[in-house]
C-alpha positions as CSV (number, residue, x, y, z in Angstrom):
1,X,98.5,-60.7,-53.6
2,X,96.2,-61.4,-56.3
3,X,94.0,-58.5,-57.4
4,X,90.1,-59.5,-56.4
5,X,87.5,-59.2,-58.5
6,X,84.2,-58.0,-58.3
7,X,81.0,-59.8,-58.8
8,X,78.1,-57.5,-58.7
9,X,74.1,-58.7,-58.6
10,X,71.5,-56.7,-58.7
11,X,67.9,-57.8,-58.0
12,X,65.8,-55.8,-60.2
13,X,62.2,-54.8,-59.5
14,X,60.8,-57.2,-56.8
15,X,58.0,-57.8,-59.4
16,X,60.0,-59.8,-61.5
17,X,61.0,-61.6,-58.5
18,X,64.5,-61.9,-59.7
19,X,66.6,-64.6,-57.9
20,X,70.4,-64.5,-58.0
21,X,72.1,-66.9,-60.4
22,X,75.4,-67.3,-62.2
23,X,77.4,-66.5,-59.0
24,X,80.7,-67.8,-59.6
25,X,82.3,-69.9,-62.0
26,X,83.9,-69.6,-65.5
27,X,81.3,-67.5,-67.8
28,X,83.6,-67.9,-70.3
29,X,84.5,-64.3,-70.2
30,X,87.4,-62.4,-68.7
31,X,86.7,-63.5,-65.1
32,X,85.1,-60.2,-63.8
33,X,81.5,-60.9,-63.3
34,X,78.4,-58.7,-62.8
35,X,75.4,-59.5,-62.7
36,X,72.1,-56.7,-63.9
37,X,68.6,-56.6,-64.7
38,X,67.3,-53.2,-63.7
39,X,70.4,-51.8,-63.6
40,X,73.2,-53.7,-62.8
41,X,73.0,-58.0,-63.5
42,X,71.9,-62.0,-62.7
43,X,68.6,-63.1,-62.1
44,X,66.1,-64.8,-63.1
45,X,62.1,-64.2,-62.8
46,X,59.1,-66.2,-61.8
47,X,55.6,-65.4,-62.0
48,X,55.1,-66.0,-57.8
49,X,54.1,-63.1,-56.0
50,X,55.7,-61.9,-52.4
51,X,55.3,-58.9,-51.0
52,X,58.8,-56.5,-51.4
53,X,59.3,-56.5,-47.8
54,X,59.4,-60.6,-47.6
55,X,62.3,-60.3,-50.2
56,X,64.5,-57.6,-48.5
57,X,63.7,-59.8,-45.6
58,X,65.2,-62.9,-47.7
59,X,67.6,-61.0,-49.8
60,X,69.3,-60.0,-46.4
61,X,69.2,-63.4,-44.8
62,X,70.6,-64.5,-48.6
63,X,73.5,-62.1,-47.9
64,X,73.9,-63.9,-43.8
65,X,74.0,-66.9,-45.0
66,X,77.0,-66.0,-47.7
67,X,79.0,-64.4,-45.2
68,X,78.8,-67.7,-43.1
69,X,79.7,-69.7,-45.8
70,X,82.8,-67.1,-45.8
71,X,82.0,-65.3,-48.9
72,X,82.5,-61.5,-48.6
73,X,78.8,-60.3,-49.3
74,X,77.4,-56.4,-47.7
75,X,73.9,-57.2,-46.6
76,X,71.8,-55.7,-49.6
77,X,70.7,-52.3,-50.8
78,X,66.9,-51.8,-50.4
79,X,65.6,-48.9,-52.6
80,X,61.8,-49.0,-53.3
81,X,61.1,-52.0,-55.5
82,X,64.7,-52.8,-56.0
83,X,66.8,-54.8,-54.3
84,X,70.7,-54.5,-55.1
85,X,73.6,-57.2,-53.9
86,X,77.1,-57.4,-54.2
87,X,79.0,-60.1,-53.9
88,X,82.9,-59.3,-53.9
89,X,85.2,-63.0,-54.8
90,X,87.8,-64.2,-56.5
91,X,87.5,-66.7,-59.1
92,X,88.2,-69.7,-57.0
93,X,85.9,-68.7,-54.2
94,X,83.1,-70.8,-53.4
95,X,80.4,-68.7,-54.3
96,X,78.3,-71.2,-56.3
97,X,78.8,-73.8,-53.0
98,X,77.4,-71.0,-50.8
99,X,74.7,-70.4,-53.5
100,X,73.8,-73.9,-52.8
101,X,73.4,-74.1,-49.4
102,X,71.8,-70.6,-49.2
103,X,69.4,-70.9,-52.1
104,X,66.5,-71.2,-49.6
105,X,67.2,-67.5,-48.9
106,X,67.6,-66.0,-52.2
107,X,65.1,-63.8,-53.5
108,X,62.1,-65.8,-55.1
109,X,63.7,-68.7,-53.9
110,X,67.3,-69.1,-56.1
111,X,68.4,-69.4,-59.2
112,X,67.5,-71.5,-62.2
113,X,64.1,-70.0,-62.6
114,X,62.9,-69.0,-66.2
115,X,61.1,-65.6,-66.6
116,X,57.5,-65.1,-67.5
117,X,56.6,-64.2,-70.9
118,X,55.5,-60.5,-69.6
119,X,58.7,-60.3,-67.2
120,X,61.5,-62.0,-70.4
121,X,59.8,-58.9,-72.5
122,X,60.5,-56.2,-70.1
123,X,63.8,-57.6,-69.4
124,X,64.7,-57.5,-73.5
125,X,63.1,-54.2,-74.0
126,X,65.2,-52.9,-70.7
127,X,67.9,-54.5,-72.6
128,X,67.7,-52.6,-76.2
129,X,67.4,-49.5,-74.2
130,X,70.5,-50.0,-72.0
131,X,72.2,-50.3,-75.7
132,X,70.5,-47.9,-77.3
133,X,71.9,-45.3,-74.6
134,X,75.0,-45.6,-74.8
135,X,76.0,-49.4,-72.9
136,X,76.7,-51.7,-76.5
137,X,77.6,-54.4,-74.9
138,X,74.6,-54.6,-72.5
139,X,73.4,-58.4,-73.4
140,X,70.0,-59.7,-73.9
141,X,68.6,-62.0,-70.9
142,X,69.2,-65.7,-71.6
143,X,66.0,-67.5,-70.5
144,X,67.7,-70.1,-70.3
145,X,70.1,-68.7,-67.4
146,X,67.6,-67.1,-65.8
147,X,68.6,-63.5,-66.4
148,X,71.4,-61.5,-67.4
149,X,75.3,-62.0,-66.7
150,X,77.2,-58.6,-67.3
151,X,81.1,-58.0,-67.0
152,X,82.8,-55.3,-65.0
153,X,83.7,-53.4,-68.1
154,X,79.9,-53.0,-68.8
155,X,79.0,-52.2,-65.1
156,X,81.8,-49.4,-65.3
157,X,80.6,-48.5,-69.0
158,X,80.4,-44.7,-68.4
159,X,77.0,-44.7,-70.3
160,X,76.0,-46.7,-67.9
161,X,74.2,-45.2,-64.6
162,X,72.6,-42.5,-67.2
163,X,71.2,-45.7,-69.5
164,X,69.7,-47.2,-66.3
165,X,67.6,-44.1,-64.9
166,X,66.1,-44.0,-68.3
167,X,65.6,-47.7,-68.6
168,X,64.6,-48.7,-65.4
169,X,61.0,-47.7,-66.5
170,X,60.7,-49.9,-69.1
171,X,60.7,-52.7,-65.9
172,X,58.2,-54.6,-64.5
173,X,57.2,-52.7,-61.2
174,X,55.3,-54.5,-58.1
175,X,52.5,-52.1,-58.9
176,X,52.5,-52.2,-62.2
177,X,50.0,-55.4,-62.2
């Protein structure tokens, strides 16, 4: 039996209205894929505005929607103005098909989005902060992506839960406008 690997997203603060991206596929990396922003990794931001219940709302029909497509997805984590998902798959699994066809449903609307100026700048000072605490291989968003694509080794960094409580402020906050 093959050993499975787990894909982490995180959602950061609804004000960046981060949508998932970079689900699946070959990153180019080891395989184990995590995705952070505010703590742990994909997304991308747009400058739309919803209010934070509308995208626990989404983020949880997001997770429905996976599971039907048969991809092993907890619904999500709702904590304040952060919104956490996992999604646990093997490469192989179809989790960019089920992004496809559940894209309606992901936060702010799905991936491919390109952050604000405000929200890239909170998401690269987050960034330096993450490294600057202890997490050296915590990467710098890719606009181009739409967020920020982490491995498992950084998501288990032991630096790392300590980096994000003092990082986290550095993020874009619904109430923060």
């Amino acid at each position: 039996m093959k050993r499975r690997q787990r894909l982490a997203y995180a959602v950061i603060p609804i004000a960046l209205l981060l949508a998932l991206s970079g689900c699946g596929g070959d990153d180019g990396g080891d395989g184990n894929g995590v995705a952070s922003l505010g703590g742990t990794p994909t997304a991308s931001a747009s400058s739309g505005a919803a209010a934070p219940a509308d995208e626990g709302e989404r983020a949880l029909k997001f997770a429905q929607c996976m599971r039907e497509q048969g991809i092993d997805m907890p619904d999500p984590e709702i904590d304040g103005g952060r919104i956490s998902q996992r999604i646990n798959a093997r490469r192989g699994d179809n989790v960019e098909a089920a992004q496809e066809k559940c894209k309606q449903y992901a936060p702010s609307g799905g991936p491919g989005g390109k952050p604000d100026p405000k929200a890239l700048e909170s998401m690269l000072a987050h960034a330096k902060c993450m490294r600057d605490n202890g997490v050296e291989a915590f990467p710098d968003p890719d606009p181009d992506k739409g967020g920020i694509r982490i491995n498992e080794a950084i998501a288990n960094d032991p630096d790392f839960a300590a980096a994000q409580k003092k990082c986290d402020a550095l993020m874009e906050r619904p109430d923060s406008k």
